[in-house]
C-alpha positions as CSV (number, residue, x, y, z in Angstrom):
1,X,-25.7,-9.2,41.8
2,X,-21.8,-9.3,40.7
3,X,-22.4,-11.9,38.3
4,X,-25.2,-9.8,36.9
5,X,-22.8,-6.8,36.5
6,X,-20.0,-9.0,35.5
7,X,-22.3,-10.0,32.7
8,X,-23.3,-6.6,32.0
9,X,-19.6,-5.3,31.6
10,X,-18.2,-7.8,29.4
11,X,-21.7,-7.3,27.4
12,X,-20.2,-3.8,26.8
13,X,-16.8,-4.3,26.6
14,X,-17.9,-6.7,23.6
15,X,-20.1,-4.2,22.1
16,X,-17.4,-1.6,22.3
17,X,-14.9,-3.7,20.5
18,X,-17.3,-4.9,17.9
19,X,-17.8,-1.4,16.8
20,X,-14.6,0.0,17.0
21,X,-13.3,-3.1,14.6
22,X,-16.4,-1.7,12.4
23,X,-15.3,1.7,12.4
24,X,-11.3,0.5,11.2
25,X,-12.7,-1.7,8.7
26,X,-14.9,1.4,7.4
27,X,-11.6,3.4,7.3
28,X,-9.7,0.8,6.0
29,X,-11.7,0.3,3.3
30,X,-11.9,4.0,2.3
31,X,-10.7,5.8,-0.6
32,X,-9.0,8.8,-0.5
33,X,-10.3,12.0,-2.9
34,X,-7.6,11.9,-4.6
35,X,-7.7,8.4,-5.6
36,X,-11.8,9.1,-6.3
37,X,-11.2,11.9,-8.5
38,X,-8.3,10.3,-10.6
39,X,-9.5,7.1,-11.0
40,X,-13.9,8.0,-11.3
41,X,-14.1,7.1,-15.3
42,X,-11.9,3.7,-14.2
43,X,-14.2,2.8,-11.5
44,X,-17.2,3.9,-13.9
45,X,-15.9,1.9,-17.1
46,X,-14.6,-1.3,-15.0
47,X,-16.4,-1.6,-11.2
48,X,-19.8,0.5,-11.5
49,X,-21.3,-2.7,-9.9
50,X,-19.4,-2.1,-6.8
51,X,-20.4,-0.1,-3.8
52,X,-17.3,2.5,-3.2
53,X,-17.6,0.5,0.4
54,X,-17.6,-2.8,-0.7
55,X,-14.7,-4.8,-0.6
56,X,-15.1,-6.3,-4.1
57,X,-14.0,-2.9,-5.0
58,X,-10.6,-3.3,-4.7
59,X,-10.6,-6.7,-6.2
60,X,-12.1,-5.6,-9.2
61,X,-9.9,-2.5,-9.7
62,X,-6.8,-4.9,-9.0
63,X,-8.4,-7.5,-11.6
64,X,-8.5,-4.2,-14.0
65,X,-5.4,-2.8,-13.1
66,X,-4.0,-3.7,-16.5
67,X,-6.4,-1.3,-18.6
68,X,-6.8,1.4,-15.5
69,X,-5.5,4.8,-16.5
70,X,-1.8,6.2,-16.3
71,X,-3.4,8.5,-14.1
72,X,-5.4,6.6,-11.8
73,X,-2.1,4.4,-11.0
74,X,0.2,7.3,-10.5
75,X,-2.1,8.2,-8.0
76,X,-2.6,4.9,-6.2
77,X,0.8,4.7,-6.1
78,X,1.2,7.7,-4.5
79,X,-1.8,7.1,-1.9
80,X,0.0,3.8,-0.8
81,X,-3.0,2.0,-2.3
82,X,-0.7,-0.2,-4.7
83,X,3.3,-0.2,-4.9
84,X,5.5,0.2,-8.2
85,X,6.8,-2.8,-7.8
86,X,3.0,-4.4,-8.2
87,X,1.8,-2.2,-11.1
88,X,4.7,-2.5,-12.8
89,X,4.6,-6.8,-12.6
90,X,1.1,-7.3,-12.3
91,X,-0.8,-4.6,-14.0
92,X,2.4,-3.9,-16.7
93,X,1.8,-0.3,-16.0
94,X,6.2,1.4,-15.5
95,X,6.8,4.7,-13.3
């Protein structure tokens, strides 16, 4: 009988952990409307083939970072999405 509810427990104590690590990694991977509304004809012209919730996302917009718009930098910048430092050395893009 305790092994059976020991069982049970940890059974939900697993489930609970395994969808709370889903629900961060949701978030985590979540744009903010800012960032969607500056950067939309980026995404459009560069990433369409990406889900907005797929991680290839960011990889692609970070592989495009170099033709993304003045625009849609300032604003990841600002949303802590990329740093200066970043788009200024990788993408060539100064603020």
């Amino acid at each position: 009988m305790f092994g059976a509810m020991l069982v049970a427990v940890a059974s939900s104590a697993l489930a609970s952990s395994a969808l709370a690590s889903s629900a961060l990694a949701s978030s985590a991977l979540a744009y903010s409307g800012a960032v969607k509304g500056a950067c939309r004809a980026d995404y459009k012209r560069f990433c369409a083939a990406h889900a907005v919730d797929d991680p290839g996302l960011r990889r692609c917009m970070d592989k495009a970072g170099h033709s993304l718009s003045r625009t849609c930098v300032a604003v990841l910048i600002n949303s802590g999405e990329v740093s200066k430092s970043r788009a200024a050395q990788r993408w060539g893009h100064e603020f």
